[in-house]
N, C-alpha and C positions, 0 to 999 in steps of 0.2 A: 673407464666406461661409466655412462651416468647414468644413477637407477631414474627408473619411472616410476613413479611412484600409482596405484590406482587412483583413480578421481573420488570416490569416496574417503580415503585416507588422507588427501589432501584438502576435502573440506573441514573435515576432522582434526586436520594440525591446525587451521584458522580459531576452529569452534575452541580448541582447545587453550589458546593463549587467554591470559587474562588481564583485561583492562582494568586499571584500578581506579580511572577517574573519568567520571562520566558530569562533565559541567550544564550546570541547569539555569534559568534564565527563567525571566516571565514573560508572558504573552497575553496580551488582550485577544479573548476568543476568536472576535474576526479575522486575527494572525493566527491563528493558531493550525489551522486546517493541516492534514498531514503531516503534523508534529507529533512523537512521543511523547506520554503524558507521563510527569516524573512525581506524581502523588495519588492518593485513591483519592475520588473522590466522594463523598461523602452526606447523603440527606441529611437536614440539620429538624426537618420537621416532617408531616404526611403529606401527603399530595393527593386530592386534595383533603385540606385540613380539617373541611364541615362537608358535610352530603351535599352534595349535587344534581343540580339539572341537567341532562346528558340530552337534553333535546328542547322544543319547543313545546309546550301543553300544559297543562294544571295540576299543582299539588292538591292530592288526593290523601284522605286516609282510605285504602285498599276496600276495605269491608264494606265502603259506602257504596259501590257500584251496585250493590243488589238493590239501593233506592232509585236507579237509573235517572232520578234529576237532584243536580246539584247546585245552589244558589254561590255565583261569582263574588265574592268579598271585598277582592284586591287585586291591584296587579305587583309582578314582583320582577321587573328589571332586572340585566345581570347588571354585577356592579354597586347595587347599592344591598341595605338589609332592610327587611320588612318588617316592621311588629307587631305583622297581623297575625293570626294562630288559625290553621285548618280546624274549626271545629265539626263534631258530624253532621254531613247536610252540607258542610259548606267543602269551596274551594277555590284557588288564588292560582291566577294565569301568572304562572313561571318561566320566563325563558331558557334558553342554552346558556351555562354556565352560571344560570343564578343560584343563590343558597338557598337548600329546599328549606321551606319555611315552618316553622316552628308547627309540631302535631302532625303534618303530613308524614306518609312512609312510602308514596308512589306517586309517577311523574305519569299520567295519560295524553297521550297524543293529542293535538289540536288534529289531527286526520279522522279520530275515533268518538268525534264528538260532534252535536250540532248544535250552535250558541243560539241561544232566542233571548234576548236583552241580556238580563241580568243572570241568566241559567243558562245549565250545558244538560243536554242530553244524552248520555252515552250509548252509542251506539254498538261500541264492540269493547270488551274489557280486557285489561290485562293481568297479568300478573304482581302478586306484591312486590316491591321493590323495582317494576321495570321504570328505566330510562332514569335510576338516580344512581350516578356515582359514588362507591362510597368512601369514605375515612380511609387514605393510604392507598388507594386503589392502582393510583401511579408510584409511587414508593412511597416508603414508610420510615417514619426519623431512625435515624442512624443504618439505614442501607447504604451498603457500596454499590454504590452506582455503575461508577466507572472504575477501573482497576487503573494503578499505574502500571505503565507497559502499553498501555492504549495509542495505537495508530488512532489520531482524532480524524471524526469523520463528521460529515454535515449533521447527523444527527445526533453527535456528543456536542457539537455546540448549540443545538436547539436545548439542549437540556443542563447545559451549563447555564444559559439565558436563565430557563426556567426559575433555577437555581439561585439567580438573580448574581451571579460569580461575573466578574468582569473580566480578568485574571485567572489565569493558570499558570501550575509551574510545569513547564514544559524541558526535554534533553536538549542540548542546545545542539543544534546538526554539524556534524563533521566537516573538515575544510578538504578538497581534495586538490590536489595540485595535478598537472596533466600534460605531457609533453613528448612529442614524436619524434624518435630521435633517427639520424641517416644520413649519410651525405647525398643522396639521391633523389631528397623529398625539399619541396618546396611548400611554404606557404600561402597563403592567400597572399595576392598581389605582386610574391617575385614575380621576375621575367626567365623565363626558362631559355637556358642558357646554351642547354645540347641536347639532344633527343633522347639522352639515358635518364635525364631528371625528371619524375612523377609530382603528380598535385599530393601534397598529405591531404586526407580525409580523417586520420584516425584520433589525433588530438580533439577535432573540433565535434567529430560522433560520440567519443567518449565524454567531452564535456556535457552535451545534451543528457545523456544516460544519468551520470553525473547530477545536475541540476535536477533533472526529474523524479529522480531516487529522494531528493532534499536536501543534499549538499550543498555545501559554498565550495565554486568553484576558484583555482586561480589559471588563469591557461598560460602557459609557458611556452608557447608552442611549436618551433622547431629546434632541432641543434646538429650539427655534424658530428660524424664519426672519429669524435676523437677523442682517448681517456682524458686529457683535460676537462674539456669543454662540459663531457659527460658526468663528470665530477663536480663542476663549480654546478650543475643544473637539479642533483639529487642536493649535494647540500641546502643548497637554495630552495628549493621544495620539500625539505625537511624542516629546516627552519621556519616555513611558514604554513603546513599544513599538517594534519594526522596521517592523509593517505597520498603518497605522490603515487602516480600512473607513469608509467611510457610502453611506447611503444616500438620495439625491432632494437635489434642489438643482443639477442638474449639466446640465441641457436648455437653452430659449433663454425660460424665463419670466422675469418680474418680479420672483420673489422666491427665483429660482436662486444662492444667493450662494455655494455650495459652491464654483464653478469662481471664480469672483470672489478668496474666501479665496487659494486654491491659486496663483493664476496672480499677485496683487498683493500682497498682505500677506504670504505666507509667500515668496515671489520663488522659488517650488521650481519643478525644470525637469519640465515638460510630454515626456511623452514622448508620448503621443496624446490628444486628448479627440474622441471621434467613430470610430466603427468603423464598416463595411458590411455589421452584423449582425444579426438579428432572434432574440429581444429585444434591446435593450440598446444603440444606437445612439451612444447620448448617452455611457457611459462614458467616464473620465477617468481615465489611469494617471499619476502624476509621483512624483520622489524625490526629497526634500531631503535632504542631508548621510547618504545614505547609505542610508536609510529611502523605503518606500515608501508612499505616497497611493494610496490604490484608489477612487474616488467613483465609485457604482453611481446606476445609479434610482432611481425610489423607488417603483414596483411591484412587488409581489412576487414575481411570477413572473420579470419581468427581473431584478430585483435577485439575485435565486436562483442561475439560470444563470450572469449575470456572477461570481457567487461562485466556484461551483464552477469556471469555465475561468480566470477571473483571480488570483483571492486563492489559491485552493488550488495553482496552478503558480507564484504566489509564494514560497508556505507552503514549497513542493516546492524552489523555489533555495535557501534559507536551511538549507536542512537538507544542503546539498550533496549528494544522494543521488541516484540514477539515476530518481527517482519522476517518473511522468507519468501522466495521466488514463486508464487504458488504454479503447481504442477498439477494438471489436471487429464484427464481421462478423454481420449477419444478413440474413433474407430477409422481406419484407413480404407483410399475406396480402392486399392489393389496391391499387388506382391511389391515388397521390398525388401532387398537383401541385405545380409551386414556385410558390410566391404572391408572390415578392419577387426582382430580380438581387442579393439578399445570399447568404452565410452563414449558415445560420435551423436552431436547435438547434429543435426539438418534442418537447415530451413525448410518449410513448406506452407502450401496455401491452407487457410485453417475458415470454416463455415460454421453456425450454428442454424441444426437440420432438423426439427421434429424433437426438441428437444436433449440434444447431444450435438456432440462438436464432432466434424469429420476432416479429412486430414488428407491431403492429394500432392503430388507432385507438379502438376500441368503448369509448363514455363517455365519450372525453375530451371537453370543451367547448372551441368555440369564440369569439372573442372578444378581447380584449384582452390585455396583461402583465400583468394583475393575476391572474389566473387560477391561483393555489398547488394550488388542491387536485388539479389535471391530476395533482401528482408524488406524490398517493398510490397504492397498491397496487402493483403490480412492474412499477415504470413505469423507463424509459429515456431518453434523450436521442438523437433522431434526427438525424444532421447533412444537411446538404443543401449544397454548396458553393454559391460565390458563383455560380459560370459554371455550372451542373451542369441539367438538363432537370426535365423533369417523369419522379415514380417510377413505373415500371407495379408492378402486379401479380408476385409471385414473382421479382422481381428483388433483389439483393445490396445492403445499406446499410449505412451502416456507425450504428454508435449507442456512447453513452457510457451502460455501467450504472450507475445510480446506487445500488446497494446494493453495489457495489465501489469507494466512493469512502473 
């Protein structure tokens, strides 16, 4: 009899292996987008390094505004440096981003003033210091900026620019290998031969998942039910990736020989096969030499889900980065019962209403793990724990977005 193991303790045997080698590469910033960053990185100096113009208008010394007219001296471009010197009485038309000039200590608005040739009149004054940036204001030499572990985002590469960094050392993304196994299931382009044979869908949705997570894919993609075949196709996917996929063969039928492969011919160690989860019950996680086996269902809709919670919090180890499925808060807009003492992900419609995410049933169908199409339109993942009640109406749930994966 096969234990089930809880779905928390089986993400917990994943967390728990340890990878000893995590290979890193460089990246030129504009590749880099959605890569783990594999160093901190580091300000070498202040930013900015001299005082600044934070706007448009005239370096001032502060105390002068109670003369309310000040005679124009110089102008002072961003970009170049001035060797004029704010003395009292006087003052130098500054731009955005110019270096305040030498004796001033405040930047006055061109809106706060009224020019008559060679003089300004101040019309409304500010405060000392306003509209100048100062020394360090955006970091300061030797800040960590960035941490390594960084999921790089559009605005760690604006500030690698900054940086004037061309290069980074970035995790180099995992290979995943992918393959639907069946003798029932066809590929793109056979001819279907008898009316028991089905299109596969699950190779070519888990490769998507796959590639979006940031993997290198290899797609392998169908094979028949047979421990040969089944065998030369893990080999093969062992030897050229860190994570193979498949999908069906892994239940307690007759021509299950997925787990059969896994557990006798490759002697790879079993870390769970059997969760207390709905879909996907049957899954099978194990690692040989280092690499992992992920054997899904072979329905679509399980296979899918196991995807997204197994394969892609694999994907997510290998890149050594802080990445996890984020799981967020919403409210349901009526009763939902628990149908199972598991763990039971459901697709559902998902809005953002007033500030908070809400969470409905309407259209999805009922039914089976085969059931893909529940996960179009702006659908989510509702969880339900193992021990947890039935949901009322306007109560807090928690759900995994799937157009944030």
């Amino acid at each position: 009899m096969r234990n089930f193991i809880p779905f928390k303790e089986s993400i917990n045997k994943i967390d728990d292996v340890t990878l000893t080698l995590f290979p890193t590469k460089k990246s030129f910033i504009s590749e880099a987008l959605n890569s783990i960053l594999a160093e901190d990185i580091i300000a070498v100096e202040n930013s900015p390094a001299y005082p600044t113009s934070g706007m448009d208008g005239y370096a001032i010394k502060a105390t002068d505004q109670e003369l309310k007219q000040l005679t124009i001296t110089d102008k002072n471009p961003a970009g170049s440096v001035t060797d004029s010197i704010v003395t009292t009485g006087t003052c130098i038309k500054t731009f955005t981003g110019s270096l305040m000039p030498q004796g001033s200590d405040t930047l006055i608005p061109i809106e706060n003033v009224t020019v008559n040739g060679d003089t300004i009149t101040i019309n409304e004054s500010v405060p000392t210091g306003f509209a100048v940036r100062e020394i360090g204001e955006n970091y300061r030499e030797n800040e960590v900026l960035i941490k390594k572990g960084t999921k790089i985002g559009f605005a760690h590469i604006g500030v690698l620019a900054s940086l004037n960094i061309p290069q980074v050392k970035i995790y180099a993304n995992p290979t995943v290998a992918i393959a639907s196994t069946g003798s029932e299931v066809l590929d793109l382009g056979e001819v279907q031969s008898n009316q028991a044979q089905i299109r596969s869908s699950n190779h070519l949705t888990i490769e998507a998942l796959a590639k979006k997570a940031g993997a290198h894919t290899i797609q392998m993609g169908t094979v028949k039910d047979d421990i040969d075949s089944i065998t030369q196709l893990l080999e093969e996917g062992l030897s050229q990736a860190n994570i193979v996929v498949t999908t069906g063969g892994v239940s307690v039928g007759d021509y299950d020989f997925v787990q059969d492969v896994v557990k006798t011919r490759l002697n790879a160690t079993v870390l769970f096969h059997g969760v207390s989860m709905k879909p996907g019950m049957h899954v099978l996680v194990a690692i040989k030499e280092g690499k992992f086996i992920i054997a899904l269902p072979g329905f679509a809709y399980s296979s899918t889900v196991c995807a997204i919670i197994y394969m892609l919090h694999t994907i997510y180890k290998f890149r050594n980065g802080k990445e996890t499925l984020k799981i967020m808060q919403a409210k349901i807009r009526h009763d939902f019962p628990k149908k199972a003492n598991k763990t039971i992900f459901s697709a559902c419609n998902v809005s953002y209403e007033n500030g908070e995410y809400m969470v409905d049933f309407e259209g999805k169908k009922s039914g089976t793990s085969a059931i893909l199409t529940n996960m179009l339109g702006n659908t989510a993942l509702l969880i339900q724990e193992e021990n947890s009640q039935d949901i009322q109406a306007g109560q807090s749930v928690d759900i995994i977005l799937l157009d944030h994966l």
